[in-house]
N, C-alpha and C positions, 0 to 999 in steps of 0.2 A: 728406820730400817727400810730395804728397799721392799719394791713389792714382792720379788722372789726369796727373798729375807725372811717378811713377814708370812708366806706361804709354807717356807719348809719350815718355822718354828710353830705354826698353827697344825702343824701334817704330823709333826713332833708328839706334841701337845696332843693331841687328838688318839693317837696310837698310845702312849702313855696313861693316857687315861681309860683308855681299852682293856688295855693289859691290867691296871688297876683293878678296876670291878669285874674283872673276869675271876683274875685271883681271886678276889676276894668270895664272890659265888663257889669256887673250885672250891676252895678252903674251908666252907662254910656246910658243903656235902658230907654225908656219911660214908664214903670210899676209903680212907685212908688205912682204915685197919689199925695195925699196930706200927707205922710208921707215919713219920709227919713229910708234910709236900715238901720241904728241903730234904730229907733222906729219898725220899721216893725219882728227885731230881737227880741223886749222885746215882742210884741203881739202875734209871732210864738211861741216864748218860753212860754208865757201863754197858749197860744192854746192849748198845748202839759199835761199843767196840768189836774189832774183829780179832785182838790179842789184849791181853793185861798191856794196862799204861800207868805211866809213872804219875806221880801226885800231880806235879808239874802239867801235864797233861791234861789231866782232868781239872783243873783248877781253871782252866780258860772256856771250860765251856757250860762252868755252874756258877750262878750270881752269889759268892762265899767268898771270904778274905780266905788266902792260904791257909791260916793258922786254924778260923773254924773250920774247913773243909778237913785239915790236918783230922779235929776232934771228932770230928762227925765221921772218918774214917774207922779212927781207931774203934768207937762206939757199935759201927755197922760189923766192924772183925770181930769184936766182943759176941756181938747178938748173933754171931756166924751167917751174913749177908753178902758180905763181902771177904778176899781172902787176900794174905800178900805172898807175892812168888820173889825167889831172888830175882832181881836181872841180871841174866847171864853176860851181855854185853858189856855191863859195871858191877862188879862186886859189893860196892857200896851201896848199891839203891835197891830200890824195891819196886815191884810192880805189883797192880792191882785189879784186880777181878771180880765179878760176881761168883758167889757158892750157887751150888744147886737148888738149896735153901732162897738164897739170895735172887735168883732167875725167877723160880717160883712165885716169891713174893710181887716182884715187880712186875710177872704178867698178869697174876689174879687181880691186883692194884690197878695196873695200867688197861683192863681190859670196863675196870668200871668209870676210870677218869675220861677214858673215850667216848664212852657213852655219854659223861658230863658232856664233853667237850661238841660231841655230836649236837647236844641237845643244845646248847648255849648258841653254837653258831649257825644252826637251822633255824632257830629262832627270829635273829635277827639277819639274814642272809640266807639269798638265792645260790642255786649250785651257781650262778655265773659271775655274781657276787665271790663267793668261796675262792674260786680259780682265778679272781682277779687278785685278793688279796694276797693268796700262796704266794701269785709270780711279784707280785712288789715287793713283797718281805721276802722271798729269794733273790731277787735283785739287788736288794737293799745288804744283805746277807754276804752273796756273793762278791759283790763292791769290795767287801772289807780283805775278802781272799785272792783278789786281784794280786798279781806281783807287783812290786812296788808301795803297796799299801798297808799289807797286813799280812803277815807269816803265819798269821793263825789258822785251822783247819777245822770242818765242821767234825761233830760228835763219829760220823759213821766213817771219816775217813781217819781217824785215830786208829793207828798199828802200829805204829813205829817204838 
């Protein structure tokens, strides 16, 4: 492998393994309440909506196959979290929202996950530090939204 080869699969590697033992810290906190970090994932990621979006939608910006993202919908409707509106633009489909219920939960949840997340990355990281990683993983982020590369779109620009 060349040397820029073996640079961006060790920069891979490296960030992988971050994200690993961070979860696993995250996961291992007493925040979560009465939902688990994949639910609290689909609620953030509504949060972040500025209208109901379709399954389809939210399926590219939470790590779930369709089908459990599907489950864990229907579940989150059940437990009144989440809610589904027609799409007027298709009569067939459906769109998708947080309840008031649903808001709730995810800011009282999200407001102690921050405080993990505070604590975990002060720990090991300078504010200068901090701002350098935001802008490489927005870079990195951004790359994928580039035209030509990726029709995907991040969580807060979902409206459509």
């Amino acid at each position: 492998m060349t040397s820029r080869g073996q640079t961006a699969n060790d920069a891979w590697e490296a960030m992988l393994s971050a994200h690993a033992v961070l979860m696993k810290q995250f996961a291992a906190e007493d925040v979560w309440a009465d939902v688990t970090m994949r639910e609290y994932d689909v609620l953030y990621t509504l949060s972040k909506c500025h209208e109901p979006v379709r399954l389809g939608e939210l399926h590219r910006h939470v790590l779930l196959s369709q089908p459990a993202l599907s489950r864990m919908v229907d579940r989150l409707v059940a437990r009144g979290l989440v809610e589904r509106q027609a799409d007027l633009a298709d009569g067939r489909g459906v769109r998708l929202s947080l309840t008031g219920a649903g808001r709730h939960c995810q800011r009282r949840i999200g407001g102690r996950h921050a405080r993990s997340v505070t604590r975990a990355m002060t720990a090991a990281l300078d504010a200068g530090e901090m701002r350098q990683l935001e802008a490489i993983c927005r870079k990195l982020a951004d790359h994928e939204r580039t035209p030509g590369t990726s029709s995907e779109r991040a969580p807060s620009e979902l409206s459509a």
